[in-house]
Structures are given as C-alpha cells and as structure tokens.
N, C-alpha and C positions, 0 to 999 in steps of 0.2 A: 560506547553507547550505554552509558549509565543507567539511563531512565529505561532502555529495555532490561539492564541485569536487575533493577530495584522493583520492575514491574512497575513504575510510577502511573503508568496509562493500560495498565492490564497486561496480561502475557500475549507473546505473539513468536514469530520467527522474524532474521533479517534477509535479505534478497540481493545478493551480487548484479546486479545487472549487466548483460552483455547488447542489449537492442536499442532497441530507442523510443521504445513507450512504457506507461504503466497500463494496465489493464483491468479491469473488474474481476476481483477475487471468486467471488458468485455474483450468482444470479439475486440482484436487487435492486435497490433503488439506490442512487447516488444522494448522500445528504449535502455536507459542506464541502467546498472545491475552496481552497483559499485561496486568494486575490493573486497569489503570488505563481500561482499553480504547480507548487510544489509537493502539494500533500491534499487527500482527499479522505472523506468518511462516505461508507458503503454500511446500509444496515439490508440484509440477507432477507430472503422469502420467509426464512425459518426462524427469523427474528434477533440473528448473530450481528453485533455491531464492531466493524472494523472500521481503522484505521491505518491508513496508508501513508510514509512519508518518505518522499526520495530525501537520501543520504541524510548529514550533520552538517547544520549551518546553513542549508541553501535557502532557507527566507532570506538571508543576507543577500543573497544575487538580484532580487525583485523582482524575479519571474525571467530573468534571463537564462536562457536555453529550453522552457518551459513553452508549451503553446496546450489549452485547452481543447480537445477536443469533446467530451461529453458537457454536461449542462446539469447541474444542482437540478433534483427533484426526477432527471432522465431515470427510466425502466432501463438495468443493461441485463448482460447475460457475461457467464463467464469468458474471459477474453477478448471483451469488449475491449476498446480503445479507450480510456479517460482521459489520456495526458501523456503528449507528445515530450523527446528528451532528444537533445544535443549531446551523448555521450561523453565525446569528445571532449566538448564546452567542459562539461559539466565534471569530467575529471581533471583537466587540468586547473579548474577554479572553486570546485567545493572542495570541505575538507573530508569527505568520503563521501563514496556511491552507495554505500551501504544502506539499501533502505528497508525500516521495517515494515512489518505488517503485523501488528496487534489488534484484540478481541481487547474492545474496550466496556463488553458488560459482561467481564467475568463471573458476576455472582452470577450468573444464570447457566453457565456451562458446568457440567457434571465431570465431564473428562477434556482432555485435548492432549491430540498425539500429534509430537513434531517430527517430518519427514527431512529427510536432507538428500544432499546427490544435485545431480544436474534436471533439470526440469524444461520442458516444453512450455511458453507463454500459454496459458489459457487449456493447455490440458493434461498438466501433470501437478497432481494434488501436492500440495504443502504440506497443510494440518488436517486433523480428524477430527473434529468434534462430535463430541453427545451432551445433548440439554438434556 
C-alpha cells in the first residue's frame, strides 16, 4: 500500500476485515460513495474528512461483491452500515482486503494517535484525533 506509506491522500490506519460490511467511522455525513461501491468519503460532525477504501485494485471488480447500502449526503452515526461485502468474493478475487481509512484534510489535525489490536465494528476506536 504505497500511497498509505507516502501519505499521498493524507495519513490514516489500514483495516483487516473479518465481516462483511464497511461502517461509518463517525458520526457524519456520507460524501462520495463511488459507483463501484468500493470506497466511500465521510466528513465527521467535527469537521474530520475520511476516507474509506476496501482493499488494492478492487475498482477493477466493478462493484462485484459490493452492494450499497447508505446513500451520498445520508446523516450516519458510528457503525452505521455503508457498504455491504462478499468476503469470500472479495478474497479470493482482489489483490488484498486490506482496507484503509485515511484523514484526508490533514492540515487541519493537530495530532493523530494510531491504535491497533483487534477491534469491535462500530465500537472500538481506531485513531485519536485533536484539531
């Protein structure tokens, strides 16, 4: 994952997945959901702008194992449902699960602490940020 070690779309953490959805990082509003519904942007109550993208390479798939569930401009809350995932599919045909989650308006964050370990969808903190 290059463009996360170079920080090319800002810093963030990557996400092993073991389930079968993505989920709203925080509580905010869903921006871009791409066509493909691989990858989605969330900008936060408190004005923190992510981005989300399952694994490397899977716009190649075309939205295969992929099924939308929230909606561009949707209010979510943490552990929301965004976008449903065929696991399975999606291991044996991308070339990693590996998905990140980067802060794509870094100049605006003052700190950011990366957590690691095993995590609960929707209620076991990631990162720590201060604006």
């Amino acid at each position: 994952m290059s463009f996360l070690r170079k920080k090319s779309f800002g810093d963030g953490i990557a996400i092993k997945p073991t389930g079968n959805k993505m989920v709203a990082p925080v509580d905010g509003t869903i921006g871009k959901i791409f066509e493909t519904n691989h990858a989605f942007s969330i900008e936060s109550d408190s004005g923190v702008e992510l981005f989300v993208h399952f694994g490397i390479d899977t716009v190649e798939l075309k939205g295969e194992g992929f099924k939308r569930i929230a909606e561009e401009g949707q209010r979510v809350k943490v552990g929301d449902t965004v976008i449903e995932f065929d696991l399975p599919l999606l291991e044996e045909k991308a070339k990693s699960t590996l998905t990140p989650v980067v802060i794509s308006n870094m100049d605006e964050i003052k700190e950011l602490i990366k957590l690691s370990g095993s995590v609960t969808v929707g209620e076991t903190p990631v990162i720590r940020i201060k604006k």
